[in-house]
C-alpha positions in Angstrom: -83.7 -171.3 -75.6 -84.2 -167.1 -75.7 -84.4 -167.5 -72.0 -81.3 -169.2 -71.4 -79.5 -166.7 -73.6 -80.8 -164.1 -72.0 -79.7 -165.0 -68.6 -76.5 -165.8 -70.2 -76.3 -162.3 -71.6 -77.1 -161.1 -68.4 -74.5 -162.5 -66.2 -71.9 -161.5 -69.0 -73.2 -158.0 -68.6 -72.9 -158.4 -65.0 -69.3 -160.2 -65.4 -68.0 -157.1 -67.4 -69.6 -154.6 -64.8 -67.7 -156.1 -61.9 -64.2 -156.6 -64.0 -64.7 -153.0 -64.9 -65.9 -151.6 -61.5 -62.1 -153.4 -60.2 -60.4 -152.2 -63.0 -61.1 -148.5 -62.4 -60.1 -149.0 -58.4 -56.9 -150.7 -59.6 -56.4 -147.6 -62.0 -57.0 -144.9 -59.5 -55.0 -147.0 -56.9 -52.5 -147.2 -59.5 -52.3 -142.9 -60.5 -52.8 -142.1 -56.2 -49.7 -144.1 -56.0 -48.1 -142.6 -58.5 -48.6 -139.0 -57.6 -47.7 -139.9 -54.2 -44.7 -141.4 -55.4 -44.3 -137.9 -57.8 -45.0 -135.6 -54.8 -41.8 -137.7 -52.7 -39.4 -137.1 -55.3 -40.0 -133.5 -55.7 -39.9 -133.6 -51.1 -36.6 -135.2 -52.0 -35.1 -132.9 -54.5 -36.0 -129.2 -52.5 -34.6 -131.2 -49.2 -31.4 -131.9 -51.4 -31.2 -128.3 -52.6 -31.5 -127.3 -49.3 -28.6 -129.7 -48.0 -26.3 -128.3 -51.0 -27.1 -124.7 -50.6 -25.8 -125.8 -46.1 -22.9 -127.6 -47.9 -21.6 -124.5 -49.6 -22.4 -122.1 -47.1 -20.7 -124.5 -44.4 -17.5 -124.6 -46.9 -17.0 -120.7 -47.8 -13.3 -120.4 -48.0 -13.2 -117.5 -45.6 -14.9 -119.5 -43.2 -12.9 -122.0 -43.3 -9.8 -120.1 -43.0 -11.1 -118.3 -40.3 -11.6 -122.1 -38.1 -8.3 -122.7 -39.2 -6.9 -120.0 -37.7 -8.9 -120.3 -34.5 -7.9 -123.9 -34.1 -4.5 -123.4 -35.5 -2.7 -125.0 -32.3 -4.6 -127.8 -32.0 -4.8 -129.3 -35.5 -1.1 -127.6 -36.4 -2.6 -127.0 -40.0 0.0 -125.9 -42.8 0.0 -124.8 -46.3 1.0 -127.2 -48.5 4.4 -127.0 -50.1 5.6 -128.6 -53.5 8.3 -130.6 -52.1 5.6 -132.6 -49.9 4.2 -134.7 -52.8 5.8 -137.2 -54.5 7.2 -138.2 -57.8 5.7 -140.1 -60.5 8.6 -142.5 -60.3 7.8 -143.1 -56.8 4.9 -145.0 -57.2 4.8 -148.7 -56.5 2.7 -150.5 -59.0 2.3 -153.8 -59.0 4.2 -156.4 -60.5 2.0 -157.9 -63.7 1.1 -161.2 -63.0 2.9 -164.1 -64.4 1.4 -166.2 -67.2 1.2 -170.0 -66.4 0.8 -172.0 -68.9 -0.9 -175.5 -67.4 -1.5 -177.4 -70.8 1.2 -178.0 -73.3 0.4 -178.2 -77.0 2.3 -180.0 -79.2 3.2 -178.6 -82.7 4.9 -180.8 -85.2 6.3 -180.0 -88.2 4.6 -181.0 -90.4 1.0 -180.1 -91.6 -1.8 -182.5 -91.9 -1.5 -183.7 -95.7 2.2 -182.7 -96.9 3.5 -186.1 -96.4 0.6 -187.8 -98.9 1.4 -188.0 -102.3 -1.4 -186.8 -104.9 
């Protein structure tokens, strides 16, 4: 009987060894992917700084004044003027839609109980 519990206790040792051992791989796998997820997203934000800090060097107003004065002929770019846009009472909106009613109730007169007598 001590033997069979001892080999019992043995291969529950060994049991717990091995769930551990795949346990701690799963863990680290589990943190590596993390930090390399971690190291993507911070990739991702300086490559998104960088594209903003391009966007508002590309769109300095003096630069872009200066390309629309070179290429004035060929786009025939204007200022804008106040009688160019339009009126609040201009706008078109759209007509609210109609309700339809597909069931008709029925109401009567009279409510349930008023023509009994107590």
């Amino acid at each position: 009987m001590r033997t069979v519990l001892y080999i019992l206790t043995t291969l529950a040792v060994i049991g717990l060894a091995f769930w551990a051992y795949r346990e701690n791989y799963a863990t680290q796998e589990a943190l590596s992917k993390t930090d390399r997820l971690h190291r993507d997203i911070r990739m991702a934000h300086s490559r998104l700084a960088v594209l903003k800090a391009e966007w508002a060097y590309l769109n300095r107003p003096d630069r872009l004044r200066d390309l629309a004065d070179i290429n004035f002929d060929r786009l025939g770019l204007l200022p804008f003027r106040p009688d160019q846009f339009g009126h609040v009472d201009e706008v078109a909106y759209p007509a609210p839609p109609q309700l339809v009613i597909d069931n008709a109730v029925e109401v009567s007169g009279e409510l349930p109980g008023d023509g009994e007598q107590p």
